[in-house]
LUMVO-708175 format. One line per 8 residues: number of its first residue (from 1); their letters; for each residue x, z, y of N, C-alpha, C, O. Coordinates in steps of 0.2 Angstrom, whole numbers, plus 5000, padded with zeros to 4 digits. Example, Ala and Ser with C-alpha at 12.3 -4.5 7.8 and 13.67 -1.06 7.14 Angstrom:
REM LUMVO-708175
1> AS> 5066:5039:4972:5062:5039:4978:5066:5039:4984:5071:5042:4983 | 5064:5035:4989:5068:5036:4995:5064:5039:5000:5067:5040:5006
This chain:
REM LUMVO-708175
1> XXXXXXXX> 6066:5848:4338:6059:5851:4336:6056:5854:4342:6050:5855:4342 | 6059:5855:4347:6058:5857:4353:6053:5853:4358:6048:5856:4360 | 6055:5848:4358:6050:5841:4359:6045:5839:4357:6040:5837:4359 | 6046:5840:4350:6041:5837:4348:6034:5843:4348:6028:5842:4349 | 6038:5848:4348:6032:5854:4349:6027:5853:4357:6021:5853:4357 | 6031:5852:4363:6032:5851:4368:6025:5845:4369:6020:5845:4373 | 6027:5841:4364:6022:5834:4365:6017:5834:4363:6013:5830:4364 | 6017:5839:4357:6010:5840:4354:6006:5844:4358:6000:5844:4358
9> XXXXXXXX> 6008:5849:4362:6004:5853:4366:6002:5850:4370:5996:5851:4371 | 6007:5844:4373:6003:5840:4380:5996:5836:4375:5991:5835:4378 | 5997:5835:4372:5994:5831:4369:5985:5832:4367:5980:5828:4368 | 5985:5839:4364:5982:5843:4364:5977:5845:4370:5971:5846:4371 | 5983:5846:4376:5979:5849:4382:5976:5842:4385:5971:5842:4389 | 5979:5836:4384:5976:5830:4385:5969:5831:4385:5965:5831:4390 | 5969:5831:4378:5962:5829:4374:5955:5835:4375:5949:5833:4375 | 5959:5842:4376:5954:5847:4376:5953:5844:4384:5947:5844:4385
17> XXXXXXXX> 5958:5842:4390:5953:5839:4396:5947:5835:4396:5943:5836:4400 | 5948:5829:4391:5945:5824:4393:5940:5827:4390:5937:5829:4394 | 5937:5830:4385:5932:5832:4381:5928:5839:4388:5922:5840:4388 | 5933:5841:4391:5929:5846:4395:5926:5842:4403:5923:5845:4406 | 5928:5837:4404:5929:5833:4409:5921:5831:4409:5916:5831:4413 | 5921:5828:4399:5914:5823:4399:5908:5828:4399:5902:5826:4400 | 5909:5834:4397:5906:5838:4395:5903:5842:4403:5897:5843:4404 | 5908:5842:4407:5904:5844:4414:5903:5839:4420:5902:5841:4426
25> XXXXXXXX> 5903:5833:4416:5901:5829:4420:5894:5826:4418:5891:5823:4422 | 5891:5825:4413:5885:5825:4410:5880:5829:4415:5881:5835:4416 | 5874:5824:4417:5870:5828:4422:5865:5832:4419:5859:5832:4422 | 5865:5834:4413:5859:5836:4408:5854:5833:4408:5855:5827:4407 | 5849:5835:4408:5843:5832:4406:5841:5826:4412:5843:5826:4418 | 5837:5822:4410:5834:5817:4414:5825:5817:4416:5821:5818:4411 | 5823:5816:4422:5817:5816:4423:5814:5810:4417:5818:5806:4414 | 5807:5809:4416:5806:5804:4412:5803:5799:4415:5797:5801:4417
33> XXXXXXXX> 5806:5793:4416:5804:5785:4418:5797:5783:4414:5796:5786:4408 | 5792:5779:4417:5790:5776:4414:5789:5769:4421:5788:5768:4427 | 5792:5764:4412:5793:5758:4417:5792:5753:4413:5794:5753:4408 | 5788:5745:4415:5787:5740:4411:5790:5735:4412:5788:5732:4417 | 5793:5733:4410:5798:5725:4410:5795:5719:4409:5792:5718:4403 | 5796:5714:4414:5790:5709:4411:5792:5704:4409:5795:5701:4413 | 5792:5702:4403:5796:5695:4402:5792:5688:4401:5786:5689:4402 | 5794:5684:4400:5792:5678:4398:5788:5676:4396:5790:5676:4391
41> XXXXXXXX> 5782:5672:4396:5776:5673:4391:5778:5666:4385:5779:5661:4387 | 5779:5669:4378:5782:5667:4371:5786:5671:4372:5788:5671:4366 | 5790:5674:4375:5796:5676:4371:5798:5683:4369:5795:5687:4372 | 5801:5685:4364:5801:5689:4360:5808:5693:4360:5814:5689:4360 | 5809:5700:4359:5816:5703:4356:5817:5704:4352:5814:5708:4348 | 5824:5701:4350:5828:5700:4346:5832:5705:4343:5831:5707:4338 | 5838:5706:4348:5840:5714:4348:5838:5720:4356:5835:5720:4361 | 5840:5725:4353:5843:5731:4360:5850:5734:4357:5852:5735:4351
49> XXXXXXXX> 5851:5734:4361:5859:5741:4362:5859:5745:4368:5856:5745:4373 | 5863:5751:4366:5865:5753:4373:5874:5755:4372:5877:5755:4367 | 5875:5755:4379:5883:5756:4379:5883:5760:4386:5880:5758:4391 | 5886:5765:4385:5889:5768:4390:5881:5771:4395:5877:5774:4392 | 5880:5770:4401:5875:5767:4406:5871:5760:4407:5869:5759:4412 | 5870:5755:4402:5867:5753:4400:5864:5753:4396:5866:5757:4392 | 5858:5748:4394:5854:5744:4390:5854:5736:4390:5853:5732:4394 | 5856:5734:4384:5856:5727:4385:5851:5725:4380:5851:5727:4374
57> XXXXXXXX> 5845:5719:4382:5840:5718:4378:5842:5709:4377:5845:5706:4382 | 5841:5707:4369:5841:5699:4367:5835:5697:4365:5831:5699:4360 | 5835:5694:4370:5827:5688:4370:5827:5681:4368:5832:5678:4368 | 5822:5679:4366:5822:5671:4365:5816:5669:4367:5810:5671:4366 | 5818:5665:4371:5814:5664:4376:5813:5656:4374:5818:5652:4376 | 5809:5653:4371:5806:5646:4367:5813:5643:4366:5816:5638:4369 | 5817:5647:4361:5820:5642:4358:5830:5644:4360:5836:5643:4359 | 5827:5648:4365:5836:5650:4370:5836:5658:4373:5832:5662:4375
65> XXXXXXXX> 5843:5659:4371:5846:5666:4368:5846:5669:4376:5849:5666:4380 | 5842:5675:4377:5845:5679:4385:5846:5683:4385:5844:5685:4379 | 5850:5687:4387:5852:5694:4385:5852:5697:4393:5856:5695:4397 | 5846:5702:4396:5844:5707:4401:5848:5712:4400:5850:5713:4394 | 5851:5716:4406:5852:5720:4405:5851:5726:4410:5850:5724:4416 | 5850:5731:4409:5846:5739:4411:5851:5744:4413:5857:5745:4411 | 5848:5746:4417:5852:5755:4420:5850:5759:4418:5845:5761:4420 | 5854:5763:4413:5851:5767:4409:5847:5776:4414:5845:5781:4410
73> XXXXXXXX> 5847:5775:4417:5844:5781:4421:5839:5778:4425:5834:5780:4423 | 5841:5773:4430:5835:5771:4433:5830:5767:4428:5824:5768:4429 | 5832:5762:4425:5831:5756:4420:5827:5752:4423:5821:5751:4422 | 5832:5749:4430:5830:5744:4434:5834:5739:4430:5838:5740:4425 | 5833:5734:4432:5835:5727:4430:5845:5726:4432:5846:5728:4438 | 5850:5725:4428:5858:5725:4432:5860:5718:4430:5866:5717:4432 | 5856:5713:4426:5859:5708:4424:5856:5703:4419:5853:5707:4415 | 5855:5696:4418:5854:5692:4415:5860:5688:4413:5865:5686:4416
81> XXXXXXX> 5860:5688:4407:5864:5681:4405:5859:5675:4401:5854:5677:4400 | 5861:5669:4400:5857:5666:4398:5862:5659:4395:5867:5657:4398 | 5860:5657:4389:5863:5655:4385:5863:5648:4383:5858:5648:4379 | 5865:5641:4385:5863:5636:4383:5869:5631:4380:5875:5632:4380 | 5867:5626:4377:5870:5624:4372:5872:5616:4376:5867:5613:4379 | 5879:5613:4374:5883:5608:4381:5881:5601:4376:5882:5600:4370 | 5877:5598:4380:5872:5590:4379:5879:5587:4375:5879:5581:4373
């Protein structure tokens, strides 16, 4: 019983770290970006998401799937993928 008390404490002071970690590692507030992305002339989005530090936008660009991806602070440009289908 000893242990198991033992382990739930660690366990505990685990979780009360990482929650205080994420908490004082957040830089508060953000100045406000304005920024324009230019894409493709026809193409259209599809979806957005965000994850973590990014942004990821899906495009269709005549006909074929892209998925941009963004910095969510600076929301400069971090990546393309681009999707095509084998002849």
């Amino acid at each position: 019983m000893l242990i198991s008390g033992i382990t739930t404490m660690v366990a505990i002071a685990a979780v009360i770290g990482v929650i205080g970690y994420r908490v004082f590692r957040s830089e508060g507030s953000v100045a406000a970006v304005d920024v324009t992305a230019l894409l493709p002339k026809g193409a259209r989005i599809v979806a957005t998401a965000v994850a973590e530090d990014r942004i990821a936008v899906t495009l269709d660009v005549g006909g074929a799937t892209e998925i941009r991806t963004f910095d969510l602070k600076s929301l400069k440009p971090t990546g393309r993928l681009r999707f095509a289908t084998e002849p």
